[in-house]
C-alpha positions in Angstrom: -22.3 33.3 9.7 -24.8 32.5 7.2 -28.6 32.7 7.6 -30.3 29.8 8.2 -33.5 31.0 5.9 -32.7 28.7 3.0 -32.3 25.8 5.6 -35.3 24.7 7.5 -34.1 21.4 8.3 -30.7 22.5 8.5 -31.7 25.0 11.5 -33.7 22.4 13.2 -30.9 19.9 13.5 -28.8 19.7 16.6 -25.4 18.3 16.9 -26.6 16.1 20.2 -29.5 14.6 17.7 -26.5 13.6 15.4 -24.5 12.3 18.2 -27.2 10.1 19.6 -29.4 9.2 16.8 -28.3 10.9 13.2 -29.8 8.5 11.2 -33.7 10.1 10.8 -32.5 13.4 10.6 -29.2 12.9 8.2 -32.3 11.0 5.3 -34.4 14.0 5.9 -31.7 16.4 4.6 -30.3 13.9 2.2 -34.0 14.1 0.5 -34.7 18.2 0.8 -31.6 19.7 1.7 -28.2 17.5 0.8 -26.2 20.5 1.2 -27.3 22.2 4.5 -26.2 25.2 6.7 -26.6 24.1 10.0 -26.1 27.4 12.3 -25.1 24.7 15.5 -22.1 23.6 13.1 -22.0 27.1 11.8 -21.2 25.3 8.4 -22.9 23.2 5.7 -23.5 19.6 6.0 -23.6 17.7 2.9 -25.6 14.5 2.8 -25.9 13.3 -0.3 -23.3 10.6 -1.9 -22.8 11.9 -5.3 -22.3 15.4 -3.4 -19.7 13.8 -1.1 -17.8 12.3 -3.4 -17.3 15.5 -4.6 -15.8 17.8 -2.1 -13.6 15.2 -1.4 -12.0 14.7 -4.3 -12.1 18.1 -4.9 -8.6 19.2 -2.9 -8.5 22.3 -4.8 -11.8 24.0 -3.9 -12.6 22.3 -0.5 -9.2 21.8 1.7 -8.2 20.6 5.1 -5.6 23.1 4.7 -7.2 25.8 7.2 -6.2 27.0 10.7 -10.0 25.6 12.1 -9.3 22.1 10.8 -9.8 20.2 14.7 -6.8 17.5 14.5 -4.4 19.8 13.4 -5.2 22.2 16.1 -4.4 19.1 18.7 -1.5 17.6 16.6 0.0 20.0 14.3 0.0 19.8 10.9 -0.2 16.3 9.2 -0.7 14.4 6.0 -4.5 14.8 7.8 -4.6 18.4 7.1 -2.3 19.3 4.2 -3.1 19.7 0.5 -1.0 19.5 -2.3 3.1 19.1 -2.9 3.0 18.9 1.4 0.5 16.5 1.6 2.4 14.3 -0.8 5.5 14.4 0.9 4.0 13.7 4.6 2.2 10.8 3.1 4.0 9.2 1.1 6.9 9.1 3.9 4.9 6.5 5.7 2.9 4.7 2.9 5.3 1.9 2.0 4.4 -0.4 4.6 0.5 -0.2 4.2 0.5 -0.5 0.3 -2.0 -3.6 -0.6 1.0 -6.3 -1.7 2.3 -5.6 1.5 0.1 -5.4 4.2 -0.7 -9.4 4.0 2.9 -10.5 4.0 3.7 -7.6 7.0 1.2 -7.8 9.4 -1.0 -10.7 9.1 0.8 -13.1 11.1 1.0 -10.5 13.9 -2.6 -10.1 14.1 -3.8 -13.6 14.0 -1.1 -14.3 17.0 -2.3 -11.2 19.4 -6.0 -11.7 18.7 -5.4 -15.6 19.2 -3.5 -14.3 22.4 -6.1 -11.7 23.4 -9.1 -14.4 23.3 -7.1 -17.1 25.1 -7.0 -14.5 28.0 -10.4 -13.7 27.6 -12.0 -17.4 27.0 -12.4 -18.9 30.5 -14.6 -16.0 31.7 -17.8 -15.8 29.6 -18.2 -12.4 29.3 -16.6 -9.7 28.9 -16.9 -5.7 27.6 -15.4 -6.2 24.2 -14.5 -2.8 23.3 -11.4 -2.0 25.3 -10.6 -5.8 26.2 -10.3 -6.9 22.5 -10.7 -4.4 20.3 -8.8 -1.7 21.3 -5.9 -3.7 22.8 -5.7 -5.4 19.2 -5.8 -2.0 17.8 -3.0 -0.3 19.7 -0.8 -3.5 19.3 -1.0 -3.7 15.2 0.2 0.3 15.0 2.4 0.5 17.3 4.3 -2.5 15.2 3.7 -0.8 12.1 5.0 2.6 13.5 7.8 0.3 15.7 7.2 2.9 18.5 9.1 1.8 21.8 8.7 2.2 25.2 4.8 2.2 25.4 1.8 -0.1 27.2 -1.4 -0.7 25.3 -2.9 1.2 28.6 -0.7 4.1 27.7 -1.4 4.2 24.3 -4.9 4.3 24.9 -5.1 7.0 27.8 -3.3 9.2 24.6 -6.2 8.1 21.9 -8.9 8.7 24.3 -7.4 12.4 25.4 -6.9 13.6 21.4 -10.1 12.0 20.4 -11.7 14.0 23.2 -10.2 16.9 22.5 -11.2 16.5 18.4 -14.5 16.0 19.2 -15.0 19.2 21.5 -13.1 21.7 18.7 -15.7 20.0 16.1 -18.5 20.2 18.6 -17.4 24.4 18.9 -16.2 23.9 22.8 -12.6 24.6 24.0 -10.4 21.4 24.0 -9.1 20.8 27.7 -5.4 20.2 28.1 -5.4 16.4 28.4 -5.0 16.0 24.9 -2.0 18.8 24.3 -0.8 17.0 27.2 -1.3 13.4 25.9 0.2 14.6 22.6 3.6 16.1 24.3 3.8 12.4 25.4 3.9 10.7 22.5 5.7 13.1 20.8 8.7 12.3 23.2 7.7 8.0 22.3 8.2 8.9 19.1 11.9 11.3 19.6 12.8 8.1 22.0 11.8 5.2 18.9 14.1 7.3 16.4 17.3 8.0 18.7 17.1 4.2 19.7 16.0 2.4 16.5 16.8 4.8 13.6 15.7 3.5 10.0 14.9 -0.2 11.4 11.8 1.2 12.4 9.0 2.8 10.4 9.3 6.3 12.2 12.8 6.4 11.6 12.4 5.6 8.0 9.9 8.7 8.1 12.8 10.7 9.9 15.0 10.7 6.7 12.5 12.5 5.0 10.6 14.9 7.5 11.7 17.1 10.4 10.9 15.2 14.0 7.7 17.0 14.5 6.3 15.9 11.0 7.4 12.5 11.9 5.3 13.0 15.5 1.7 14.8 13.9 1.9 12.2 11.7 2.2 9.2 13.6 -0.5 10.7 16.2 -2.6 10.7 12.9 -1.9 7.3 12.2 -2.0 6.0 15.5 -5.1 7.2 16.5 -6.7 6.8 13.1 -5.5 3.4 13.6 -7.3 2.5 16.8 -10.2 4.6 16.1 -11.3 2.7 12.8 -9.8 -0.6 14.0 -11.7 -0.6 17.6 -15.0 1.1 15.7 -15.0 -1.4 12.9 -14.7 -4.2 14.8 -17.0 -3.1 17.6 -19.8 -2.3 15.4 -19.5 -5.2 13.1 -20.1 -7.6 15.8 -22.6 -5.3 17.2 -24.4 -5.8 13.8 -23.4 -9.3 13.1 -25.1 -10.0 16.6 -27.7 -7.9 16.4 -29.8 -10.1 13.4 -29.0 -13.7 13.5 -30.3 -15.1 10.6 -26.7 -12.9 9.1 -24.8 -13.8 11.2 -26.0 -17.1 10.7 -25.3 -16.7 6.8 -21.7 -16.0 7.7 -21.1 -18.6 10.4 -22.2 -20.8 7.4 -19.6 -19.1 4.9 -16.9 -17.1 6.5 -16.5 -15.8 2.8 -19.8 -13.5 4.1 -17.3 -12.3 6.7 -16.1 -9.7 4.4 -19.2 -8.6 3.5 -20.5 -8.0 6.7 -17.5 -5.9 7.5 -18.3 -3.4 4.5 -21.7 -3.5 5.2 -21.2 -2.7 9.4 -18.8 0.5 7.4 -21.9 2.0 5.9 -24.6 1.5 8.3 -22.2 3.0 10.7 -18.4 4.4 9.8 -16.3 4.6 12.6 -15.8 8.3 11.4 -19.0 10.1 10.7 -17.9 13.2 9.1 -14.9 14.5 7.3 -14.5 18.8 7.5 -12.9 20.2 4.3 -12.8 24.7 3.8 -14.1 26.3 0.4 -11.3 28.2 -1.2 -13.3 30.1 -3.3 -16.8 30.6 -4.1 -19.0 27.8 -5.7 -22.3 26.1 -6.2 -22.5 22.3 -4.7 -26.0 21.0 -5.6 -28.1 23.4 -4.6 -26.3 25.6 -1.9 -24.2 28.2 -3.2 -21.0 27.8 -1.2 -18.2 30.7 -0.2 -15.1 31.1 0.3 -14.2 30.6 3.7 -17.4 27.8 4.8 -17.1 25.0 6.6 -17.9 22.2 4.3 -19.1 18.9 6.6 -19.3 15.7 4.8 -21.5 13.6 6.6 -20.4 10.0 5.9 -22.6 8.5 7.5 -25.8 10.0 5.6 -23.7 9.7 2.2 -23.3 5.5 2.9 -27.4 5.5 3.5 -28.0 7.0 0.3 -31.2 5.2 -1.3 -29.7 6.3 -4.8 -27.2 3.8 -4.3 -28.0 1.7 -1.8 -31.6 0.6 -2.0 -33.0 0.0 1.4 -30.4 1.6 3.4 -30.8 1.0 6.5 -30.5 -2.7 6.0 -27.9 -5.2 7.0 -27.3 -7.2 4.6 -24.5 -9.2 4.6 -24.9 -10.2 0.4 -25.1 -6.5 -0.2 -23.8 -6.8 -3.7 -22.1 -3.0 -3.3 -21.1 -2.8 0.1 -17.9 -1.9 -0.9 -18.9 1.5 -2.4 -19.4 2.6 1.5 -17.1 6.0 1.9 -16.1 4.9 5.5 -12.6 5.3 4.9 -13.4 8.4 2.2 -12.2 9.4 -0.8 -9.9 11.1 -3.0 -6.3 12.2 -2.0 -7.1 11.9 1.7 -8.7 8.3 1.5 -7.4 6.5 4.8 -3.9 5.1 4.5 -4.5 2.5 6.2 -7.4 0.8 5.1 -6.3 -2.6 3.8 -4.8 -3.0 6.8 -8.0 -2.3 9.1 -9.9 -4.3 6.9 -7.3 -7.0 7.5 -7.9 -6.5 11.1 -11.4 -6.6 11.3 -11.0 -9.8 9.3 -9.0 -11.9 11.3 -10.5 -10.7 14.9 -13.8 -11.1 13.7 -13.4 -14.8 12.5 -11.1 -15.4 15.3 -14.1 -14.5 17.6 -16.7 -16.8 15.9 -14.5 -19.3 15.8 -13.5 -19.2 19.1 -16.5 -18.5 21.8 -19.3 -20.8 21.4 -22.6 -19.5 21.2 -20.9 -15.8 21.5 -23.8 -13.2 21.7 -25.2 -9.7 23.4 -25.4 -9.3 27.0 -29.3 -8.8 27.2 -28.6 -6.5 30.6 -26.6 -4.5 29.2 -27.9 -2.9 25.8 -25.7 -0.4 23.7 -25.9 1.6 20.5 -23.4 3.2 18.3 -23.3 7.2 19.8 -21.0 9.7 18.8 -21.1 13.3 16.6 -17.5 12.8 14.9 -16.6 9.1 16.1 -19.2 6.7 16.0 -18.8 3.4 17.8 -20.8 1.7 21.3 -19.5 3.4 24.6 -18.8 -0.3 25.5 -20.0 -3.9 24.0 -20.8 -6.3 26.5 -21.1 -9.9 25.5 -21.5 -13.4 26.2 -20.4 -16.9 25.4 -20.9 -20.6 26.7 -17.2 -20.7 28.5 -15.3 -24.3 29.0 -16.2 -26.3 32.3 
């Protein structure tokens, strides 16, 4: 372990002050120490955008390629945690049907009739917690129709996310994973053995199957699926928490749904559904001012690199006419920028205009307040609402 001498700050920060409230702390060490050892993450924390851009394009000195990297130690190894000629090949056996042409003409009928579906069920009652009645539902039902898994409930599927994601967090947090999540994995590794036998190549996973061994085909669709809901249900979730949250915005974009977009990249850098991405040095080097080694945990906070006044000026407003929202690094960078992110952003799109459109006068549930928590995965334990519902 390094000594925490050269980092003041660093030593001083806490992983359940990240969880709860980063935001303070992360522009403290963005201004005096971008590149941080924190001795609670027993690795370095870098802050800074410019900084962050780096190690992630950088595959060759900072990998995911390591034994410690936390999804792989749930799910195996993945297009998530591969470098290189293997990263290449377990990517690009699923990245067909998320490519930009074709994720309009593929999925965006589907989503507008299951969130039109979804808010027809919800509509009579007024109120509801929109995390896991919306959101999540919406989430599980557009990736499990990409993937073409079979034999699966969205309540399943989501007691599986909410196991792995658990047992993520607690291997990045430095606790022992419980065994929900090897046991949630076991589970959809057999969904995924079932959707092949019985659907072969008319099915995304089978596709995959012609290309990688069954157990590639599984990590990797537990990286997609959960990747999947996680930024689906946290983009949505905290873009509506945001969009409700100041009204003269959300105003702007009840006015223009052509703000719409805009406010979705804007709710990505304020908060990104994943707050940090963990690369390993390979050998030893200098990033800003830290002098890295071979071996260190490299932690790029995405959440302080989206906040940086450098590029964004007045960061921690949300502003809907940002004119470089889009710059966010919510879906990161470099060979292991999300696969999926034109069809999240799709997503978030449609359920968000759906939702305006929809529930009249839709707004916060003043009784029950919420803010985004979470050290790894930051989104609102739950989202109560409200809307004037039909007599």
């Amino acid at each position: 372990m390094r000594t925490a001498g050269c980092s003041p700050l660093g030593a001083a920060t806490t992983l359940a002050e990240l969880a709860r409230d980063p935001h303070p702390r992360l522009a403290q060490l963005r201004a005096h120490e971008p590149v941080s050892w924190l001795p609670e993450l027993d690795g370095w924390l870098v802050t800074r955008r410019d900084l962050a851009l780096s190690v992630m394009r950088d595959a060759a000195t900072f990998t995911v390629d390591d034994p410690r990297f936390s999804t792989a130690q749930v799910v195996g190894p993945s297009m998530l945690s591969l470098d290189g000629d293997r990263h290449t090949r377990h990517r690009e056996a699923f990245a067909a049907p998320f490519r930009p042409r074709e994720v309009r003409g593929g999925f965006a009928s589907f989503i507008e009739r299951e969130t039109d579906r979804l808010i027809t069920a919800l509509e009579p009652a007024g109120a509801v917690e929109l995390r896991r009645a919306f959101a999540g539902p919406l989430a599980v039902a557009v990736v499990t129709e990409a993937l073409g898994l079979v034999g699966t409930t969205t309540d399943t599927v989501l007691r599986w996310y909410d196991d792995i994601v658990r047992s993520v967090s607690d291997i990045t947090a430095g606790r022992a994973a419980g065994p929900a999540g090897a046991a949630a994995y076991a589970q959809l590794r057999t969904a995924v053995e079932t959707t092949i036998t019985s659907r072969g190549a008319s099915s995304l996973l089978g596709s995959a199957a012609d290309r990688l061994t069954p157990p590639e085909v599984a990590s990797n669709a537990a990286v997609l699926m959960f990747g999947g809901i996680e930024t689906t249900e946290a983009m949505i979730t905290n873009a509506l928490l945001h969009l409700l949250s100041y009204p003269r915005q959300l105003a702007l974009v009840r006015a223009d749904f052509d703000h719409l977009d805009g406010a979705i990249e804007e709710s990505l850098r304020l908060e990104p559904g994943a707050a940090v991405v963990d690369r390993y040095a390979t050998r030893d080097t200098v990033l800003g001012p830290a002098t890295i080694h071979r071996g260190d945990l490299v932690t790029v906070s995405l959440t302080g690199a989206n906040r940086d006044p450098a590029d964004f000026p007045d960061p921690d407003r949300f502003d809907v006419r940002r004119e470089n929202a889009r710059l966010q690094l919510a879906f990161a960078q470099g060979p292991h920028y999300c696969l999926a992110a034109h069809l999240a952003r799709l997503e978030a799109r449609i359920a968000l205009q759906r939702l305006l459109e929809r529930l009249p006068a839709l707004r916060l549930d003043p009784d029950r307040p919420t803010a985004p928590y979470g050290l790894v995965f930051r989104k609102p334990p739950s989202l109560h609402v409200l809307w004037d519902s039909p007599d």
